[in-house]
C-alpha positions in Angstrom: 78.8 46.3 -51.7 77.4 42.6 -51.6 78.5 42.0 -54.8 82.0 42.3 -53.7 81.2 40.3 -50.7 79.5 37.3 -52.8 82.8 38.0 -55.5 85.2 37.0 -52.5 83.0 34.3 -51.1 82.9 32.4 -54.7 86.6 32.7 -55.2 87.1 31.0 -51.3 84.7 28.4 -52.5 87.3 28.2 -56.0 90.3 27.8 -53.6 88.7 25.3 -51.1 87.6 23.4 -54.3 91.3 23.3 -56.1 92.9 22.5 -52.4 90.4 19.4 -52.0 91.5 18.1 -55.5 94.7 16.3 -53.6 92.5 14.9 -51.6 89.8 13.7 -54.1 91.2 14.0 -57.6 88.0 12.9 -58.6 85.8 16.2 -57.9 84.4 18.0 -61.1 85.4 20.7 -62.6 82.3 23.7 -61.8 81.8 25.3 -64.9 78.7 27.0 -63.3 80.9 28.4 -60.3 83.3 30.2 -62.7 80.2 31.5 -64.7 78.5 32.8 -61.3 81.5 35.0 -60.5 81.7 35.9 -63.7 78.0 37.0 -63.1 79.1 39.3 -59.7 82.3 40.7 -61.6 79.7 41.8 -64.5 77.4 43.6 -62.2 79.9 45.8 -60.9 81.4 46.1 -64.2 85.2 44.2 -63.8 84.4 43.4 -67.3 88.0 42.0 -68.0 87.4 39.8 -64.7 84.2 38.5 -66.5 85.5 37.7 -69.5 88.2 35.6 -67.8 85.7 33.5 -65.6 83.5 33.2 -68.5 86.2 32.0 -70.5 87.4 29.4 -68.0 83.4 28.6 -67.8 83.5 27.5 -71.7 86.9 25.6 -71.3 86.0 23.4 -68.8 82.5 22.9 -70.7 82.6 24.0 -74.8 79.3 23.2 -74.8 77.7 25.8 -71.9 76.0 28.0 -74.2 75.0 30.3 -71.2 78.5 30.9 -70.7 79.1 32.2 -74.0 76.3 34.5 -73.6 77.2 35.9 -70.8 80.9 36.5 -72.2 79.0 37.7 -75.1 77.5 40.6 -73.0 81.0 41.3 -71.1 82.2 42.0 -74.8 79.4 44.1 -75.4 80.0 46.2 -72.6 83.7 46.6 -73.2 82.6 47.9 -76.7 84.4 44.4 -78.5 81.2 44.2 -80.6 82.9 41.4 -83.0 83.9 39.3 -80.0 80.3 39.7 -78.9 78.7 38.9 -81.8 80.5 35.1 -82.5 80.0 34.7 -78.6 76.0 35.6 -79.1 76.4 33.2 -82.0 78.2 30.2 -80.6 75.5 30.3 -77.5 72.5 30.6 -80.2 73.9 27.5 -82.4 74.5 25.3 -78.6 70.9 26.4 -77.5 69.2 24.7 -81.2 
């Protein structure tokens, strides 16, 4: 399936990232690349996998609201209503 494909490719581009740190220390934490897997592991419903890039999404930027969305979903879909509903709401109060 491509989204497995495109799940592998992202986590290479993770590792090639973290390894270059020694050599730059200065590159940025991607909030967005953690969030785009997270994307691919929701499509083919590795929920848990989700919620743990969408997690590491939101700690390297609090203030991603689309993250929390997302995770928000993940939550839904894993039947953790509560969990979704203070995700729905911390990316409703970041969007204002």
């Amino acid at each position: 399936m491509w989204f497995e494909h495109a799940s592998k490719r992202i986590t290479k581009a993770h590792q090639l990232t973290h390894a270059n740190k020694k050599l730059a220390p200065g590159l940025p934490k991607y909030a967005g690349a953690y969030n785009n897997r997270a994307a691919t592991y929701l499509e083919i419903k590795k929920y848990p996998d989700a919620i743990a890039d969408y997690t590491k999404a939101i700690e390297l930027n609090p203030m991603y609201a689309k993250a929390y969305d997302n995770r928000g979903n993940a939550y839904k879909a894993l039947g953790k209503t509560k969990e979704a509903e203070e995700d729905f709401a911390k990316a409703k109060a970041l969007e204002k």
